[in-house]
N, C-alpha and C positions, 0 to 999 in steps of 0.2 A: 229785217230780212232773216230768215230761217238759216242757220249754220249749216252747210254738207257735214252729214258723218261720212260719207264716202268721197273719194276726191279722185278716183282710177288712177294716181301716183305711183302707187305700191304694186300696180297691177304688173309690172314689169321684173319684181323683186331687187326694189331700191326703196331706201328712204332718205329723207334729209335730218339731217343733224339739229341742231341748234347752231344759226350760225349760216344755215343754208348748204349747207356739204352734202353731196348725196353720193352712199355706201350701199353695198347689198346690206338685206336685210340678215344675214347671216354674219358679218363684220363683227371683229371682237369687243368693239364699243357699244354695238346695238346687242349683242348678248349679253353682254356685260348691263347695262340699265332694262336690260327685258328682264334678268334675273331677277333686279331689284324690284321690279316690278309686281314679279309672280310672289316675291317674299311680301309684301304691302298687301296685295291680296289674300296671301294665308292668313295675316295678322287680322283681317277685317272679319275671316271666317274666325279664329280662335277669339276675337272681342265680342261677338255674338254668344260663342260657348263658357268660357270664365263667367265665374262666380261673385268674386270678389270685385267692388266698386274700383277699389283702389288700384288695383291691378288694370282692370282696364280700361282708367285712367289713363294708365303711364301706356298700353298698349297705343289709345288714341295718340297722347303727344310723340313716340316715336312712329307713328305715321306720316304726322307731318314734318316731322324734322327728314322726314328720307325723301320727302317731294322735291327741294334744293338738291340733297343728293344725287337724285336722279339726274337732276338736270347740269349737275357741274359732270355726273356722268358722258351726259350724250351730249357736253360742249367739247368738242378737239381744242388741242392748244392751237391757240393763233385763229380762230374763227371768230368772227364776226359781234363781239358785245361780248366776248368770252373776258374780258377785264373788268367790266360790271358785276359778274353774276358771282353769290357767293359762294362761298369754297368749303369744306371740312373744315373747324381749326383744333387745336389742343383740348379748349374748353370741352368741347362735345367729348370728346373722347373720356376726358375727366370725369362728365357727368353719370357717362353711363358708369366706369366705374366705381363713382359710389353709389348709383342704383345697386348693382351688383351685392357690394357690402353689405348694405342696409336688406336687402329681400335674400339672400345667402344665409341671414341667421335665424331664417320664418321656415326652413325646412330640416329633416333630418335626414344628415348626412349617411348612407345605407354602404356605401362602399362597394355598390354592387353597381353590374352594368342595368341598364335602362333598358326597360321593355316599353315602347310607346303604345298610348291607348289603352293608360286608364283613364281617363274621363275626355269628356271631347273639347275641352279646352286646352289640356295641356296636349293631348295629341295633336292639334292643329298649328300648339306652337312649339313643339318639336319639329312637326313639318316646316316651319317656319326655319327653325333653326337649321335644315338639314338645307334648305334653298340660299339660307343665309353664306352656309359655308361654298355653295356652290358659287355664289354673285363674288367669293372673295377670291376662288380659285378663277374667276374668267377676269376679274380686277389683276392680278399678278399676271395671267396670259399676254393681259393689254399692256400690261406695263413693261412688257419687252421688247416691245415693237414702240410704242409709242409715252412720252409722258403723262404719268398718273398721281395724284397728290400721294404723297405717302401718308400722311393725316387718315385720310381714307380708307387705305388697307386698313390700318390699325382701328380704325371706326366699324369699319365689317366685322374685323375677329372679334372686340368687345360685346358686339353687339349678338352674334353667337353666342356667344356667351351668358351673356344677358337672357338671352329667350330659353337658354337650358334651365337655368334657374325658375325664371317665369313658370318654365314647368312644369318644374319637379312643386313649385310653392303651390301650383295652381292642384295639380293630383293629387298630392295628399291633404288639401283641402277638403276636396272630392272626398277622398276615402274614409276620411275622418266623420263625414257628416253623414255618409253611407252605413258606416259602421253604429253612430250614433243610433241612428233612425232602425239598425236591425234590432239592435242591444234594447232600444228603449218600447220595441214591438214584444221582446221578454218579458218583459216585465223589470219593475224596477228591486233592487234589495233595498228592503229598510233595514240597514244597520243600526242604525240608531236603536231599534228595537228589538233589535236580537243579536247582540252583543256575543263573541265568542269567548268566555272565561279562560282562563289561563287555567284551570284545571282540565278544559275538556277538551285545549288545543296541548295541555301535555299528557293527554290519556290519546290524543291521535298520533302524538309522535311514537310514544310506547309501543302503539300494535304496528307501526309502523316499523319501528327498530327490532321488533321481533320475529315480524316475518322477512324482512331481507337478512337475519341472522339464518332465519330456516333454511333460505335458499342459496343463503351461503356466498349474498354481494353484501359490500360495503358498498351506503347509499349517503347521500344527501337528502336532509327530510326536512320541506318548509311547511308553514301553516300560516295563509295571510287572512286576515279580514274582510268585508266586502269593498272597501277599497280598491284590495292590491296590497294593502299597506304589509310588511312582514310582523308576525307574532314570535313565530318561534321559526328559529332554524338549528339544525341538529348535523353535526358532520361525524359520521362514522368513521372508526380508523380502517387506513388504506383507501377512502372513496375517491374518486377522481375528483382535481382542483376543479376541473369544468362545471363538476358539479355543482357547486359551491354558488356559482351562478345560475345555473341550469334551472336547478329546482323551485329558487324561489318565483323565476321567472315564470315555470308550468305553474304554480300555484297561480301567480297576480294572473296571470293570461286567463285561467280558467274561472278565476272572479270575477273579472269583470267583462267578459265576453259569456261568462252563467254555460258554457260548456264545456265537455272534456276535451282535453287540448287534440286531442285524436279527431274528435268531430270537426273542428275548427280548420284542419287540415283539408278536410273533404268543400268545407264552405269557402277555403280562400285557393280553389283551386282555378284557375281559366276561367273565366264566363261566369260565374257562382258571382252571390253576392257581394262577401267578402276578399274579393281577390288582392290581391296585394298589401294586405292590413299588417302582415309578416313584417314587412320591409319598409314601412311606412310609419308604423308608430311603435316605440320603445319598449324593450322588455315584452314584448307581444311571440309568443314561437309556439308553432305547430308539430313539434316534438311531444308522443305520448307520454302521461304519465304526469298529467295535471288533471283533477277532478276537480266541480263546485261542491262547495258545503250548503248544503240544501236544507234548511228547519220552515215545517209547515209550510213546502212550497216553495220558499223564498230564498232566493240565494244570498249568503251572509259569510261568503268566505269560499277560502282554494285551498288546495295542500298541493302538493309537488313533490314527486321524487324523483331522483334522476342518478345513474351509477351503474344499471344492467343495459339489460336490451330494453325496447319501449316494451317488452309483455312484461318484462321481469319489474321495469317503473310501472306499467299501468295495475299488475298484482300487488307490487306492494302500497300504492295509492291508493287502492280500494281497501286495503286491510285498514289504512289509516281512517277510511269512514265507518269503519266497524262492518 
């Protein structure tokens, strides 16, 4: 015999619990597992968009561990088979924190706040996580009124937790492979083949040291290989310690993204290709005054200056390509 999906129960704005208890549908118990609800279904959309096997994996198994959830949710203390059914305990709680641990050390830490909606996996479980916090703010409402496992709170906020991570691991995945796929439509540098000498990465420092003499900065002046790798770095007296870091960065940045780190700005702006590549992968900055070293076509290296304004780095970067 065919199941009612409709039963005209609800048509009055009541429902029954587990248990047989019947509450409006507005009740802080039935908000409280609707939340949960709405978050289970974000996660189904964000396991659809993820990349990665392993990740949505673990998306699938924290689905199902939230179906018990739910339902020690919408059981009241003292109803009916509520001694049966199981409950939050420690261990879960544990588990996701060494989830946490283990996928915590797959992303880089940017110390910046979070723009959601780089990729459509992790924006969906971001949204996850914003509904997560919500199901944990209407858990503490209920638990004023009425008792809630405390296991449970603490099971919401990890698990917040959890899906921030999820991520941030899942979007710079994204961004990594996006960036890949732009960098590898350049064209590739054979380094192997066009090696930069140490005499001709210190005849770039030269004209470099002597035109920010002209203009009258002390600069920091790197020259990396098509790596990224650093050749040489050169610190003028009085340049800014920032610098010290700065420059070799505009160089590796501008080797292996094969642009000036100026243009790179324009690419990793809102909606462009590259957006977020800044704050995603290391030693990466859209600060000018990074150029590629360019032989027959091919890029084979970066320089980098940094110690003026960006015209006074991007002047004296180009003097260092002659």
């Amino acid at each position: 015999m065919k199941a009612d999906i409709y039963t005209r129960g609800g048509d009055t704005g009541q429902t029954s619990l587990l248990g047989g208890v019947r509450v409006d549908k507005d009740d802080l118990r039935v908000d409280a597992y609707g939340t949960l609800d709405e978050m289970t279904s974000c996660l189904g959309v964000a396991r659809t968009a993820v990349q990665d096997d392993e990740l949505c994996r673990e998306i699938i198994d924290l689905q199902g561990e939230l179906i018990p959830l739910m339902s020690e949710v919408a059981t009241p203390a003292g109803a009916a088979g509520a001694a049966s059914r199981p409950t939050v305990g420690v261990a879960q709680v544990e588990r996701l924190e060494r989830l946490i641990d283990h996928y915590d050390t797959q992303w880089i830490h940017t110390g910046q706040f979070v723009r959601p909606g780089g990729a459509p996996g992790s924006a969906a479980l971001d949204l996850a996580r914003a509904i997560c916090r919500r199901a944990e703010r209407r858990l503490v409402a209920l638990g004023r009124v009425e008792p809630v496992n405390p296991v449970l709170i603490k099971y919401i906020n990890r698990l917040s937790d959890l899906l921030y991570v999820f991520a941030r691991v899942d979007e710079q995945s994204a961004i990594r492979t996006t960036a890949r796929a732009v960098l590898a439509g350049a064209g590739s540098a054979k380094e192997a083949g066009m090696p930069l000498p140490l005499n001709e990465t210190e005849a770039m420092i030269q004209r470099g040291l002597r035109r920010a003499g002209e203009i009258g900065v002390p600069m920091v002046l790197a020259v990396v290989d098509a790596n990224g790798d650093v050749i040489q770095v050169r610190r003028m007296d009085g340049a800014l310690i920032v610098s010290v870091t700065l420059a070799p960065h505009k160089a590796y940045t501008a080797a292996i993204v094969r642009l000036p780190t100026e243009q790179l700005a324009a690419a990793a702006q809102p909606g462009q290709s590259l957006f977020g590549i800044d704050v995603n992968l290391p030693k990466v900055t859209l600060v000018g005054g990074g150029l590629p070293i360019v032989k027959n076509g091919v890029v084979v290296g970066g320089v980098g200056a940094s110690g003026g304004t960006v015209a006074q780095d991007v002047d004296v970067a180009q003097a260092m390509l002659g």
